[in-house]
C-alpha positions as CSV (number, residue, x, y, z in Angstrom):
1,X,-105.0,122.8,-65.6
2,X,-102.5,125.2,-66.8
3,X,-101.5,128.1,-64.8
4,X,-99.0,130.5,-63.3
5,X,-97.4,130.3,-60.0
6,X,-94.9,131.8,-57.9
7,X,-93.5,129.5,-55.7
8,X,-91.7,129.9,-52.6
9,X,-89.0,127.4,-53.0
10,X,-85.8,128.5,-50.7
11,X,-87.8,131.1,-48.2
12,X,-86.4,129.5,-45.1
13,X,-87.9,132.0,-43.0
14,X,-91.5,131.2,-44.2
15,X,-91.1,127.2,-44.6
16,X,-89.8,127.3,-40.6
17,X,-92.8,128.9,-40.1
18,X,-95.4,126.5,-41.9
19,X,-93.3,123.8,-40.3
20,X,-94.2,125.4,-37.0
21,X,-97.5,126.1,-37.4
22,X,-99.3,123.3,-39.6
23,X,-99.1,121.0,-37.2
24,X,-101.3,123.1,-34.7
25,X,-103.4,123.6,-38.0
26,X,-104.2,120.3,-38.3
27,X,-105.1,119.6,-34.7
28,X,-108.2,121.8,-35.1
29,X,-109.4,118.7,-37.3
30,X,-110.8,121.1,-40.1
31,X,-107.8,121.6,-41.9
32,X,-104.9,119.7,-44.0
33,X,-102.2,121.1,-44.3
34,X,-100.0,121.6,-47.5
35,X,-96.4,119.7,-47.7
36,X,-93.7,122.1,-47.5
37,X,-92.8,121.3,-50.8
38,X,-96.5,122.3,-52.8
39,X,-96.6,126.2,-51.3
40,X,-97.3,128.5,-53.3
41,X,-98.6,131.7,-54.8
42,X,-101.6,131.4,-57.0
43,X,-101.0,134.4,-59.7
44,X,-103.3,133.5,-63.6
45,X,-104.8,130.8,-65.2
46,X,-104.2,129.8,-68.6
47,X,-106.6,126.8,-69.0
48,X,-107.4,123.0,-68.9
49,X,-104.4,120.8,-69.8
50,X,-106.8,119.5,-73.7
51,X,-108.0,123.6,-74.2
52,X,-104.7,125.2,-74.2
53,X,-103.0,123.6,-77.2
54,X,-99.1,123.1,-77.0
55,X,-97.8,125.9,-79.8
56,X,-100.3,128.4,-77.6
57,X,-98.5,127.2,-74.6
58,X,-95.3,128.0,-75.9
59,X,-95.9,131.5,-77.5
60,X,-97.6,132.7,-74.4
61,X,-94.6,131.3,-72.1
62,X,-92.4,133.4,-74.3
63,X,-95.0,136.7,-74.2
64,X,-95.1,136.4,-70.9
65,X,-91.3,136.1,-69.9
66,X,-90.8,139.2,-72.5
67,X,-93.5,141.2,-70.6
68,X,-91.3,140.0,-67.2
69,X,-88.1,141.8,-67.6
70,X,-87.0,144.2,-65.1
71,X,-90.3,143.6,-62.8
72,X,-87.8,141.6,-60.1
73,X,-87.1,140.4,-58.1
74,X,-89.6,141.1,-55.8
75,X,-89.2,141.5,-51.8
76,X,-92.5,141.5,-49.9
77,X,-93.8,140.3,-46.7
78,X,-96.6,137.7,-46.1
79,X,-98.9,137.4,-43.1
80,X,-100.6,137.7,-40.5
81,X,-102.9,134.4,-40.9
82,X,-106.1,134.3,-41.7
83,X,-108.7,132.1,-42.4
84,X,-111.5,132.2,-45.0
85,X,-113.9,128.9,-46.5
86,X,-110.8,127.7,-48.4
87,X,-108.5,127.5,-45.4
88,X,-105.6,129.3,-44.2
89,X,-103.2,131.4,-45.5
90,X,-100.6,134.5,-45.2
91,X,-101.9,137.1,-47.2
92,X,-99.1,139.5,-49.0
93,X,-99.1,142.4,-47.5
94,X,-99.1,145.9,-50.3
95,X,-99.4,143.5,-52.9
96,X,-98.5,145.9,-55.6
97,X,-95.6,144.1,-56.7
98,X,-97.4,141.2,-56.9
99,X,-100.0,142.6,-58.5
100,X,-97.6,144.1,-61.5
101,X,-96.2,140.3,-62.0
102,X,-99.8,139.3,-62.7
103,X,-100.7,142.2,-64.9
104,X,-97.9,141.0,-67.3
105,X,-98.8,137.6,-67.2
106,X,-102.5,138.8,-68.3
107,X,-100.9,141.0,-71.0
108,X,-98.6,137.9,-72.5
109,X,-101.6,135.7,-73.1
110,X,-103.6,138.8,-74.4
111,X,-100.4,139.2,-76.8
112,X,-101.4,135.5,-78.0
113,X,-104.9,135.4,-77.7
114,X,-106.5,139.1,-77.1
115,X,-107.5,140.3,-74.3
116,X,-110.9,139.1,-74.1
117,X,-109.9,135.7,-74.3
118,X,-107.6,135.9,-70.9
119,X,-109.1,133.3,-68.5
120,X,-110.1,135.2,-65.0
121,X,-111.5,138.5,-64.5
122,X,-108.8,140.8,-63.2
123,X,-110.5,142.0,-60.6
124,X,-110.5,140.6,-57.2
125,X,-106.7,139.1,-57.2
126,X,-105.9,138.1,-53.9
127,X,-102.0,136.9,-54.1
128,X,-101.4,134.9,-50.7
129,X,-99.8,131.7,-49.8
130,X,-102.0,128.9,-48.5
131,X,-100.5,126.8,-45.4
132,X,-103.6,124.8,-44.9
133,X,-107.0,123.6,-47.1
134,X,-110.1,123.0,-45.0
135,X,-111.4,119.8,-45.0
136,X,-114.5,120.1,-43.6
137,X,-117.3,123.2,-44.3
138,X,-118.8,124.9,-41.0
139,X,-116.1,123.6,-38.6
140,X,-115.5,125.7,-35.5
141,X,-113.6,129.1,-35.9
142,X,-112.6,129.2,-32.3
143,X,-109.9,126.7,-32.2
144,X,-108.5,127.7,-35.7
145,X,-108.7,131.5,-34.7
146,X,-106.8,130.6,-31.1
147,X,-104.1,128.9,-33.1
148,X,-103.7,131.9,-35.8
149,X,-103.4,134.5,-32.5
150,X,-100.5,132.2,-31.5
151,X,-98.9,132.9,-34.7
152,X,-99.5,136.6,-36.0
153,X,-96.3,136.7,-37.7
154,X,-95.2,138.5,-40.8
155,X,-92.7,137.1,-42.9
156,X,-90.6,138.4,-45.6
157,X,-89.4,136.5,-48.9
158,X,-88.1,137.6,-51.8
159,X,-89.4,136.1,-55.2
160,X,-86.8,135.5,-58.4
161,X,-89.4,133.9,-61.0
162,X,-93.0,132.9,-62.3
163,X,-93.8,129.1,-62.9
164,X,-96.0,127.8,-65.6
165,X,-97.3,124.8,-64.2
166,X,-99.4,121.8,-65.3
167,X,-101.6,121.1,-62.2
168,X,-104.3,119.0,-60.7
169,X,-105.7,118.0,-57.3
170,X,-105.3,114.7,-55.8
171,X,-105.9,113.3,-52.4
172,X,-106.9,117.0,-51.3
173,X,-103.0,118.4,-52.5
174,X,-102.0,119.9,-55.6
175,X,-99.1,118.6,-57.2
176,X,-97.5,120.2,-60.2
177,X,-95.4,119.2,-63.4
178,X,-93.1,122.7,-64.1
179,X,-93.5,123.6,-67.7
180,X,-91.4,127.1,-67.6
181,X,-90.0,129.1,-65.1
182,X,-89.1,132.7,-66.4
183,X,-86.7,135.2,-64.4
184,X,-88.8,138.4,-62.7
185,X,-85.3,140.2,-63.4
């Protein structure tokens, strides 16, 4: 799969964190947590690696990295925890940043392919940053809920760049291939 990303490379303050808390995480026994490494921000999809043809690739990587300049870079805060069926995750807080980096990813593949062929609705974007995936479906809340009390923390980063990624799920992790990694400034 094709898609954009912002990851958190360098946010010290947050990666102490996960380091702190994913071990607790996976104590529950519902939930994996994600290497250090693999966080990230979900932002746009493009497409499956054999639908998104390599010249389309490329002229939306460059649409979108026109539409980019002058957004960033972006400071906001993550957190407190929470957990939904997918996991958990720190949620950003007044995504509207976030939300304007997204926007102009949407508008760079609608440069290249209109806007009616742009792959997600845009409704309903919910940027966050996942620290663990559940493994299991109706696992206990109570232990995962004590754990996120322990930790209602709110951490800030600061985010220099978008990252077209090719991606795929394996052994319950994504891992990514970088393709392009515009500036947000």
């Amino acid at each position: 799969m094709r898609t954009w990303h912002i990851l958190v490379e360098g946010q010290r303050t947050l990666h102490d964190f996960a380091a702190k808390v994913q071990p607790e995480l996976e104590a529950t026994g519902a939930l994996g947590p994600i290497p250090i490494e693999w966080l990230h921000m979900t932002v746009q999809g493009v497409g499956f690696t054999d639908e998104v043809s390599r010249e389309d690739l490329s002229a939306i990587s460059e649409a979108v990295s026109r539409r980019l300049v002058g957004i960033g870079p972006l400071s906001v805060t993550l957190g407190p925890l929470v957990a939904d069926a997918e996991g958990v995750n720190l949620p950003v807080r007044f995504s509207e940043a976030v939300d304007a980096v997204r926007r102009a990813i949407r508008a760079g593949i609608g440069d290249i392919w209109g806007a009616e062929r742009v792959p997600e609705t845009a409704d309903g974007f919910r940027p966050h940053v996942s620290l663990a995936y559940s493994h299991i479906s109706g696992a206990p809340l109570a232990p995962i809920r004590e754990v996120l009390a322990r930790h209602a923390m709110i951490i800030p980063v600061t985010l220099t760049r978008v990252t077209l990624i090719d991606i795929n799920r394996d052994e319950r992790v994504y891992r990514w291939q970088v393709l392009d990694a515009p500036s947000l400034s």
